[in-house]
C-alpha positions in Angstrom: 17.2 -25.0 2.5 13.7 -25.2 2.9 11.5 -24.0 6.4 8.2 -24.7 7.8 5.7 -22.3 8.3 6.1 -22.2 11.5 9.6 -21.0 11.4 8.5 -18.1 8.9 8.9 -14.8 10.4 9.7 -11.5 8.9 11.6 -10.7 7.0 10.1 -13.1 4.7 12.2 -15.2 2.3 11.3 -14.8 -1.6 12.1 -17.3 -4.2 13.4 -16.5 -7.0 15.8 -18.1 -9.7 19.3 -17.7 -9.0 21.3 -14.6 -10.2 17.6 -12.2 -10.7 19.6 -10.1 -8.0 22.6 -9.2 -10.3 20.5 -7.4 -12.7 18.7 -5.6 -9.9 22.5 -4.6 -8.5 23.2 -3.5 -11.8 20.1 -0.5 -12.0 22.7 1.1 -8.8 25.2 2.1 -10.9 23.2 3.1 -13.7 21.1 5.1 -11.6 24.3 6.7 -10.3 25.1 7.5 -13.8 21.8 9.0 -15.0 21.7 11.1 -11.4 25.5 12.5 -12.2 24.9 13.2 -15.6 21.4 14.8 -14.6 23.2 17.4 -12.0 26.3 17.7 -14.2 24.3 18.8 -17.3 22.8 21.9 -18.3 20.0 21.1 -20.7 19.4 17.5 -19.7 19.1 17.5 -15.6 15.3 17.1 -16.4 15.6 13.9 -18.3 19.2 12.9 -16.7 17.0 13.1 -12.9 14.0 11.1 -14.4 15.7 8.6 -15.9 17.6 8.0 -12.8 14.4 7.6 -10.7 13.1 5.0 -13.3 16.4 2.8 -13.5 16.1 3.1 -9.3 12.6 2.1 -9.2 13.3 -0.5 -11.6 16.4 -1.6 -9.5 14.0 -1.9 -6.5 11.2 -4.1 -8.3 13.9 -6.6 -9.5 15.4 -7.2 -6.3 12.1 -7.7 -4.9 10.5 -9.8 -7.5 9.4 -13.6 -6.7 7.4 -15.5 -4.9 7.8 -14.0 -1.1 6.4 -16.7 1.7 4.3 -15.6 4.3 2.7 -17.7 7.2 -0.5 -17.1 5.8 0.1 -16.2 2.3 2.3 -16.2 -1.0 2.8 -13.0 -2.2 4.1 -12.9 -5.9 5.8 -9.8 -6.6 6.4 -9.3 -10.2 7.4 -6.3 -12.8 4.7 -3.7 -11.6 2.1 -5.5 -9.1 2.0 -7.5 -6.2 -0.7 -10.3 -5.6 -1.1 -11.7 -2.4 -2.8 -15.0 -3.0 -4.1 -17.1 0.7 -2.6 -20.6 0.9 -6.1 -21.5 1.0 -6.8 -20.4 -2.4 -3.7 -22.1 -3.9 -4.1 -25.6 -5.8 -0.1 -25.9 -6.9 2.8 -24.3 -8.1 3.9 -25.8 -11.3 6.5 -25.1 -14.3 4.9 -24.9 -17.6 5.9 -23.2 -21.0 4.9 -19.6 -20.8 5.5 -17.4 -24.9 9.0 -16.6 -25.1 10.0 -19.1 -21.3 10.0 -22.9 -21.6 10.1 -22.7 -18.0 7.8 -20.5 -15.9 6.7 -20.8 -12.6 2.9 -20.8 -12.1 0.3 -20.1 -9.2 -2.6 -22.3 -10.0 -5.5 -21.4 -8.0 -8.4 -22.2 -7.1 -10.6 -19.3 -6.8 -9.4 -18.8 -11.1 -9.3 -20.7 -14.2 -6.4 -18.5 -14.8 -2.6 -19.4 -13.7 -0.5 -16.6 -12.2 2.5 -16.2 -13.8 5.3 -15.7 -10.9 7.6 -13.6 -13.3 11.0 -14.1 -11.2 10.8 -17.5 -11.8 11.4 -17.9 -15.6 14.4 -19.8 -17.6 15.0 -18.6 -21.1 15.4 -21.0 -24.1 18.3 -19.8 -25.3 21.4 -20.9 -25.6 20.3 -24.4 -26.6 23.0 -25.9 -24.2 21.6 -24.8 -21.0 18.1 -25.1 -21.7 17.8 -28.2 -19.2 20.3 -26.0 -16.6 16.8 -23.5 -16.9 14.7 -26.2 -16.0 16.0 -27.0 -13.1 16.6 -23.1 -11.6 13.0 -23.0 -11.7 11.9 -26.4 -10.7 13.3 -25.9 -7.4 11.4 -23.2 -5.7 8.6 -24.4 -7.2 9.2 -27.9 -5.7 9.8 -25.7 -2.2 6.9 -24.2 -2.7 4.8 -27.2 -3.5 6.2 -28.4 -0.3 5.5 -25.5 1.7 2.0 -25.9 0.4 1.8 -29.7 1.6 2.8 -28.4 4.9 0.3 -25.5 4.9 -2.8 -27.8 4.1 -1.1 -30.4 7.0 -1.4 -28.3 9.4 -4.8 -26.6 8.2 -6.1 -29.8 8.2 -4.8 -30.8 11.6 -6.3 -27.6 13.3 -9.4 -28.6 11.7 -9.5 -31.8 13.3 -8.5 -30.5 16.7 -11.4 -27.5 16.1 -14.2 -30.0 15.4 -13.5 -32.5 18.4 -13.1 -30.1 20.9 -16.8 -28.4 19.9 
């Protein structure tokens, strides 16, 4: 379902392809596991407790990764980092081959020569089969995207308009 920007208010909605959030649920229980084994065991509590803060943090990141719409901005979350890139910089989002992904999800902007790869939005090529099934996971945000962006420069342009008459 897509919104306007008007109607985005926090919390903000990230894209991202379907089924990023099972891996993400999976880092709980692993977490769990590390932490148990960390309190239960006498030589490795050390390594049992950091390892259990790393699958946690990791946990966090994938749940959180995407492309998260703001009213004013896209911020793309990925493995590490966050960028928050203005509408205003942002020429399209598009789907282009990216190494091992036949289908990644791109910020191109215009302030950079250089695409931003929105990492949550990736199909693998493998299996064969459902290599066209990939396609379309990540065509669709992008095309909500695209459309949020149509919408952005709309109303940007409107307010212009309405700006420059009334001065």
């Amino acid at each position: 379902m897509s919104e306007t920007l008007q109607s985005i208010t926090p919390p903000y909605r990230t894209l991202q392809v379907p089924g990023n959030r099972r891996w993400a649920a999976a880092a709980a229980p692993m977490s769990l596991a590390f932490a148990i084994f960390a309190v239960a065991s006498k030589n490795g509590h050390v390594a049992g407790g950091i390892a259990a803060l790393v699958t946690l943090y990791g946990g966090v990141r994938l749940w959180r990764m995407g492309a998260r719409v703001e009213p004013d901005a896209v911020v793309v979350v990925g493995y590490l980092t966050s960028r928050r890139v203005p509408w205003s910089d942002i020429e399209r989002f598009e789907v282009r081959p990216n190494g091992q992904w036949p289908y990644a999800g791109f910020v191109i902007r215009r302030s950079s020569s250089r695409p931003l790869l929105i990492s949550a939005l990736t199909a693998p090529g493998r299996p064969k089969s459902r290599l066209e099934e990939g396609g379309r996971r990540v065509q669709g945000p992008i095309d909500e995207l695209n459309l949020l962006l149509e919408e952005f420069r709309s109303t940007s342009t409107a307010d212009y308009d309405s700006a420059s008459s009334g001065s």
